[in-house]
N, C-alpha and C positions, 0 to 999 in steps of 0.2 A: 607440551600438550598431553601426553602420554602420562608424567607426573600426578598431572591434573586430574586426567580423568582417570584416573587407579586413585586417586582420594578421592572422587565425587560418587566410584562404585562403591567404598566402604562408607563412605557415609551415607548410601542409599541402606546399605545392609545395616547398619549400625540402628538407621531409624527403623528399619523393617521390626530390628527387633524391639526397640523399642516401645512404638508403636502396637506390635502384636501384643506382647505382654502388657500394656494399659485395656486393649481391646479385652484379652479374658477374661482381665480380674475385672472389667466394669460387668462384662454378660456374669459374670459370676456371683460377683455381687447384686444383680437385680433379682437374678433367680432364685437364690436362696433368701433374698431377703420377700419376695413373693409368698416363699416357702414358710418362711418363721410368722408373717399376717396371719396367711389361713391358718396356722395351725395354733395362734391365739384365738382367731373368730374360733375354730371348734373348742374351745374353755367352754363356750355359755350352750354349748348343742344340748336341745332339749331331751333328746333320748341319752346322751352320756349324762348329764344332769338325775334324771331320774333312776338310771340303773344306777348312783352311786350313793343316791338318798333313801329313793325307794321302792327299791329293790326288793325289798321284804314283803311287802303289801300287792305288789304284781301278780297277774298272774302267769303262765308259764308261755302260754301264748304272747301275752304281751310283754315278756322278756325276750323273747326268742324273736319277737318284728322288730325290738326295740336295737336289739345287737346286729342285725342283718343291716337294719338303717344307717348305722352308726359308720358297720362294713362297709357300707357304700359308700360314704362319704370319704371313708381312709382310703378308699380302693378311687375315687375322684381327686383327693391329695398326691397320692404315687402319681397318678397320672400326670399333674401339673407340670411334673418337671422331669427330664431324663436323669438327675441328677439325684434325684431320691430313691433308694434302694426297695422300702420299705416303708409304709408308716402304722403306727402299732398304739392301742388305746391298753393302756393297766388298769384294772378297775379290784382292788384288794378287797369290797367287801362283795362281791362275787365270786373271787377267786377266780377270777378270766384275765384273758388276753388276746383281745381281737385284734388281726392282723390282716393288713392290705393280700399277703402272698400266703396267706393262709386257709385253706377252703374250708375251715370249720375252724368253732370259736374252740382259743387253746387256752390249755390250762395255765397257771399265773405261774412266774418267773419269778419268785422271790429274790434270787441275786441279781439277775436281770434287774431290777426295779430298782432295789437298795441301789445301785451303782447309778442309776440316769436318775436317781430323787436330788441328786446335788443344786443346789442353785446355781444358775449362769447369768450374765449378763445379754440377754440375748442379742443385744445391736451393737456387741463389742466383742465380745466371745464366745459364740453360742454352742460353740460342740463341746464334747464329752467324748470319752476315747474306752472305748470299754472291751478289753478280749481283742484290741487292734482293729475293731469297726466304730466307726466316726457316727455319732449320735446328734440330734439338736431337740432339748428334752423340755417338756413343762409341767412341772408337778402344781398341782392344787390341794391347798393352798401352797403358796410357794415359801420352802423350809426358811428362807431367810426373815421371811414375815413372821412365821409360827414356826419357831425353831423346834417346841416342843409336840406340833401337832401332826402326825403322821398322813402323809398326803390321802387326799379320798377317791383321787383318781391320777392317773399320768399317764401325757400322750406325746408323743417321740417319730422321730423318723429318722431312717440311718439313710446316710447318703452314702451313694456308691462310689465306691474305689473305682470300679472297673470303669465306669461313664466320665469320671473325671479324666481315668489315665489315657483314655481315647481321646479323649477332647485335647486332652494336652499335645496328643502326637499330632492332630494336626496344624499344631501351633509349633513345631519343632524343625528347624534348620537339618539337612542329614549332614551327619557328621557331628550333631550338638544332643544337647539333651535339655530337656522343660521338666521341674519338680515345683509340688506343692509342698512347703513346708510349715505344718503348725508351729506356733510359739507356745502359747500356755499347754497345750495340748500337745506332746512331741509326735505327731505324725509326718511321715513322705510320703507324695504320690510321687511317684514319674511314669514317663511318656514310656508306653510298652512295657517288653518284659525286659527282666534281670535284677543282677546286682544293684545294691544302692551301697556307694561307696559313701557314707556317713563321715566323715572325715573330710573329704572334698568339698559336701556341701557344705559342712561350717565354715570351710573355711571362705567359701565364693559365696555365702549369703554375708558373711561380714564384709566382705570387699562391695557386693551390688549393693547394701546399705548403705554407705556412703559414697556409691556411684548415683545411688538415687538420690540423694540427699542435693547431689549437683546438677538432680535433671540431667544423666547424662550416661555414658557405658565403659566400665572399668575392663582395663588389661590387667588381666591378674595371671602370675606364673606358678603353676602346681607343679614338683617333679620335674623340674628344668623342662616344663613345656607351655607355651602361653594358651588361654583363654580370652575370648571376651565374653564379660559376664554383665548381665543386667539384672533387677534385680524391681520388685513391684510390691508393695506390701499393702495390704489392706487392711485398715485399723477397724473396719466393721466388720471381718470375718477372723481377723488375728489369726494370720496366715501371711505365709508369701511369696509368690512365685519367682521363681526363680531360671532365668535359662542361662546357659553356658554352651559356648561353641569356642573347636578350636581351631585358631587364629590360622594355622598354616591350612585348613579347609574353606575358609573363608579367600586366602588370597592364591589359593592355589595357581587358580585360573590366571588370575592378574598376572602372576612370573610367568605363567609359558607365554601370553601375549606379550610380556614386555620383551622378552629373548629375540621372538621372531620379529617383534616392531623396530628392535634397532638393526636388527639385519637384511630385512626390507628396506628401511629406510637407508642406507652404506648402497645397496644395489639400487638403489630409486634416485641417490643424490647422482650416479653417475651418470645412469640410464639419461635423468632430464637436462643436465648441460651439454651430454652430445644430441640430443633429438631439439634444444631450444637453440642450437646454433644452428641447425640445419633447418628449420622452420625459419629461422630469421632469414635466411638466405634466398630460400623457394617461395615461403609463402609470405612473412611480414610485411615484409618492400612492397612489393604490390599491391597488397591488401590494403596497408598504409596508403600508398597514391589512390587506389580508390576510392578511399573514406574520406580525402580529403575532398575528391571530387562531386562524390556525394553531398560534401555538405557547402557547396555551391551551386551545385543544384537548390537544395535548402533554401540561398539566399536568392534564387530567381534568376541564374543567370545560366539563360539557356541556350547560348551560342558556345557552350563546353565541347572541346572534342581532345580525346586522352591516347596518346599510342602507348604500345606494347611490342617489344620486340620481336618476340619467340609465339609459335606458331602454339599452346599448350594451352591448361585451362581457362586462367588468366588470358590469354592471348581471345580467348573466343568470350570472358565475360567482358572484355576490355570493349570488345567490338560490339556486343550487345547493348552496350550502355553507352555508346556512342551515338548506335539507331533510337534506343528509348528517348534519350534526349531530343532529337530532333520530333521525336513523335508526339513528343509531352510539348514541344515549344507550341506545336499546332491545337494539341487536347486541350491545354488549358485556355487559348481564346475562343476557342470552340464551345468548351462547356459552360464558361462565362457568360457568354453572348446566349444561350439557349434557357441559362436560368433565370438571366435577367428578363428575358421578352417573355416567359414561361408565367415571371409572374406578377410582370405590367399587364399581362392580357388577362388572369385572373384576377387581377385587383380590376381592371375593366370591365368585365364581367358582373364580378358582384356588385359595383356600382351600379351598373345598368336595370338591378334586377329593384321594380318599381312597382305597387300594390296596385293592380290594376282597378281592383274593387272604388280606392280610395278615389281615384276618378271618375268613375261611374257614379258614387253617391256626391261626389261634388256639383257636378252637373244636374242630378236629379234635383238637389236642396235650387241652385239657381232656378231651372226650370220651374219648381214650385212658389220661389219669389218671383219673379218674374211672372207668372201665373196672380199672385195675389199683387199685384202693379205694388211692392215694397222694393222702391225704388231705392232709398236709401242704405239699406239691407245690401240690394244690387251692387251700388258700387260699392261697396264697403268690402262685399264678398269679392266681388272679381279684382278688386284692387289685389287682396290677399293670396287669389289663385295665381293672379298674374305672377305676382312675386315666386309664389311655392315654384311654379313651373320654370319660371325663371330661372333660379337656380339650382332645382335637378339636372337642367336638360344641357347647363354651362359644360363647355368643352375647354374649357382651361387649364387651369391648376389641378393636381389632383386635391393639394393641401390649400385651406381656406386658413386667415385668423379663427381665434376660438368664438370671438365676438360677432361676427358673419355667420356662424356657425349657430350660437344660440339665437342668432335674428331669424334666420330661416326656422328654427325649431319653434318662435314664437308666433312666428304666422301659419303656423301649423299649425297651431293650438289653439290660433285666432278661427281657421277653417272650421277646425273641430268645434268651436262653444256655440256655432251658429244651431249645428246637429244636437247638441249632448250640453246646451245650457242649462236645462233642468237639472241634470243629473252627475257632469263631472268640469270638475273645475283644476286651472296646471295654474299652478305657482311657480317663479323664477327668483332663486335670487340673486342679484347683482355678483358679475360676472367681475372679480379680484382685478384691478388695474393694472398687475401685470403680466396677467393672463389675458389679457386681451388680442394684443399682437400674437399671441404663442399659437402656430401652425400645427392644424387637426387635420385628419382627414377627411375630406367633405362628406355628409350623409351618416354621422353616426350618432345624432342623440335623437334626430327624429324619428329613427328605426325603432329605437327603445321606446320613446312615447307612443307611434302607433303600435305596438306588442301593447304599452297597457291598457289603451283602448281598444284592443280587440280580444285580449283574455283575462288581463287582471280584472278589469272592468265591466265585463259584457254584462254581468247580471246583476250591477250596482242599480239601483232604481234611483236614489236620490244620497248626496251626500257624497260622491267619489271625486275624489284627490290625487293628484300627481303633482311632485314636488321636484324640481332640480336645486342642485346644490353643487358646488365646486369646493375642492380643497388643494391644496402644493403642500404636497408630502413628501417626502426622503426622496426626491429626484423625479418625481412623478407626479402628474397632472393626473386629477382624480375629480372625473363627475358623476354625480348618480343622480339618480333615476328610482324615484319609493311611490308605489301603488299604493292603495288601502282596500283591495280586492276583498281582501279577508278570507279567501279559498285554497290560500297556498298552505303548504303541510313541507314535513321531513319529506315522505315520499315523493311527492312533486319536484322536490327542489331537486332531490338527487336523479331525477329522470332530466330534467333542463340542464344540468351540468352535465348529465353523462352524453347529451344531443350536443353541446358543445365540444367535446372530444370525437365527434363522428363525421366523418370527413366526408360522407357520402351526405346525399340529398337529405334533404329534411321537406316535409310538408307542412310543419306545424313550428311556428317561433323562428320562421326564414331570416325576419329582422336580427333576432340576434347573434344567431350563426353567423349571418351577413358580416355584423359590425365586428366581431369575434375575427372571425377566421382575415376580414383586411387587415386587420390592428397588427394580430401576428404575421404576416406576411410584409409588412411595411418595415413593422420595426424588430420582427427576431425576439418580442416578448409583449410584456402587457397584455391586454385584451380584457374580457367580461370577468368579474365575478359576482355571484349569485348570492343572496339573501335572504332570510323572511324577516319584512319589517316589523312594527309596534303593533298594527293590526292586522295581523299575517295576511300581508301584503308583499309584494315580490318587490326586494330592493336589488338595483342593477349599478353596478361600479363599473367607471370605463375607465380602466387606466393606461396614460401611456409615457413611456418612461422617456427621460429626455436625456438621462445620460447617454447612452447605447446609440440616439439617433443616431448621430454624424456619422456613427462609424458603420451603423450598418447600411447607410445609403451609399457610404463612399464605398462601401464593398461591392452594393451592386452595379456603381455607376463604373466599377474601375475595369467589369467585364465588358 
């Protein structure tokens, strides 16, 4: 283990540096390559354009806004990047030299100039090395096009040493060192001040090149002492960084921890077989008999009773869970018994709870026929109340067939076309042959059709529809129930589902809380879900699962 994790810290370290050194040369490379854009776009800038053609025809005024402009611009280049020293406009047939760090226009640099007039490749080699300061230079026209035409203007910028070698230190390991080394251009940066031992770095940029080459970080030994060196070259700035650390700073740490980890471990091996023999003695045995008794409790059997010899802590948990037991034998037919009647007498309840209105206008529509001597009407009506009544008021079963179930829902719908035959019309359709026998709980698809006649429906004037339908899906009995209200919305739907999660009273949509909240109490799932139908109308699904029955009856039948 110790092996292990002493390779997984150096191959943390290994990546770090790896890693860092991709991180600088990429910010490196955006930034200077930012650098070398703008400092093309300014080739076509209209006032350096004009001070180099004409010049002569200006007048001294509009020389003098034309260079200050120009300043601005070079003094907005410096600024781009912390990594630009300088940026500097030549203009030979003026005899100037405008300068970002320069508070007045300077006179021309003839060696300065001749030395940055060279051609570069600017997205492969763009610097220039002149007097030991690093340049990225663009003459117009550029000498390799018109070898013989002497440029008409050149604009440059020197990039700072000092901002790189800052930059570098905080890309640098202590104990290591971070250099930038030119190729075509022989320059070094490195991280802070001193010595640059030029000899060391050839020889560990030739090593990290072909550690790069492997995607990977070479051990290289200088002077009988090891290094690890990595090594990161960038072919669009033709350069390469380079860092090296040495290997006995890297693992320093690891040997004082390995020292003490195995002399830790010699006083730890002995420390834990005298303290795990004497744990097996005091406390295991015990522990062990208790665990086992625990888990016969588990298995329900609660006439357990466990001794212990000795008067100690065990002695007093042995005794405690001697009494629990005897307490749990009484709590569990106690709690049983309380959840089971808790919620026969709620499912009693909600059944009971019956739209008084609907009687009140059943009565009025008789009394009106019976008023108009529509005899036939009469019995036809009271046939259908007799039946409704009928079977609300049964004190039997709680669970009916599903087919009893939609019989009552249709004389219910029979009551209703006497009131609302102008206006809303229920469709049935045949109830699947073997879903007929399949046991529902009585009272729950009537509830959903009077909800559509008293909100999906209330302001239909002509044309309103209610449809049942049945399906047997993955384990589940599924009827719905689709209005064509045409009033329902997102908003709506999410206030009727969020009253269905609310355990407290409801004033409005009681039916379907109603059927809701029995469904889940019977059966431990199923229940309502909500919809908007074809003509945003409110679609209502009752489903109720029939794998789960058996077992959640026998659960509560077994308190």
């Amino acid at each position: 283990m110790n092996e292990t994790g002493s390779s997984h810290v150096q191959k943390e370290i290994t990546d770090s540096l790896v890693s860092r050194s991709s991180l600088y040369m990429n910010m490196l490379e955006f930034d200077l390559d930012s650098v070398i854009r703008q400092l093309q776009e300014y080739v076509n800038d209209d006032d350096l354009l004009k001070l180099t053609s004409s010049s002569e025809v200006m007048t001294e005024i509009e020389k003098m806004q034309s260079q200050l402009r120009l300043k601005s611009r070079l003094d907005l280049l410096k600024r781009s990047s912390k990594f630009v020293e300088n940026a500097i406009a030549f203009i030979p047939e003026m005899h100037r030299t405008i300068s970002a760090n320069a508070n007045a226009i300077g006179s021309f640099d003839e060696e300065q100039f001749e030395a940055l007039t060279k051609s570069t490749n600017r997205f492969e080699s763009p610097f220039l090395l002149w007097r030991d300061r690093i340049f990225i230079s663009i003459p117009y026209p550029d000498p390799a096009v018109a070898s013989r035409q002497r440029p008409v203007f050149l604009l440059a910028v020197e990039i700072s040493r000092q901002e790189l070698g800052m930059m570098l230190q905080e890309f640098t390991n202590e104990g290591g060192q971070t250099v930038l080394v030119g190729n075509k251009q022989p320059f070094i940066i490195r991280a802070g001040t001193g010595e640059v031992n030029e000899e060391l770095i050839g020889d560990f940029q030739r090593a990290g090149t072909e550690a790069e080459e492997s995607k990977g970080l070479r051990s290289v030994t200088w002077n009988d002492k090891s290094y690890l060196v990595v090594t990161k070259h960038s072919s669009r700035l033709d350069m390469s960084l380079l860092m090296y650390v040495p290997e006995s700073k890297v693992n320093a740490s690891l040997q004082v921890y390995r020292f003490w980890f195995y002399v830790l471990s010699a006083m730890s091996v002995f420390l834990v077989l005298l303290f795990s023999y004497s744990i097996y003695l005091i406390i295991h045995q015990p522990l062990k008999r208790l665990v086992r008794s625990f888990r016969r409790i588990e298995q329900g059997q609660f006439n357990l009773e466990v001794s212990y010899p000795l008067a100690d802590e065990f002695g007093y948990l042995y005794g405690q869970f001697n009494g629990m037991v005897k307490r749990l034998d009484v709590l569990v037919h106690e709690v049983y018994e309380q959840q089971y009647l808790a919620r026969l007498a709620e499912l009693r309840h909600l059944q009971s709870q019956i739209n008084p209105h609907f009687l009140y206008n059943s009565y009025f529509i008789l009394y009106r026929m019976a008023q108009q001597r529509d005899h036939d009407n009469v019995i036809y009506f009271t046939k259908h109340l007799g039946e409704y009544f009928q079977y609300i008021t049964r004190d039997g079963s709680d669970e009916v067939p599903l087919a009893s179930e939609i019989h009552h829902a249709r004389t219910y719908a029979e009551i209703q076309s006497i009131r609302f035959a102008e206006r809303i019309m229920v469709e049935f359709d045949e109830v699947p042959e073997e879903l007929h026998s399949f046991p529902v709980p009585r009272l729950i698809v009537q509830p959903i059709i009077e909800n559509a006649y008293n909100h999906g429906l209330e302001n239909k004037r002509k044309g309103g529809l209610i449809t049942v339908s049945f399906q047997d899906k993955q384990g589940t009995t599924q009827i719905t129930i689709t209005d064509n209200g045409g009033n329902m919305d997102e908003e709506k739907l999410r206030e009727l589902q969020a009253s269905l999660l609310d355990k407290g009273p409801s004033t409005e949509h009681t039916g379907l809380l109603n059927v809701h909240r029995r469904i889940i109490i019977k059966y431990g799932g199923g229940g309502l879900t909500l919809g908007i139908g074809e003509e945003r109308g409110l679609t209502v699904t009752i489903s109720i699962p029939r794998e789960t029955r058996n077992e959640h009856e026998s659960l509560a039948h077994s308190g």
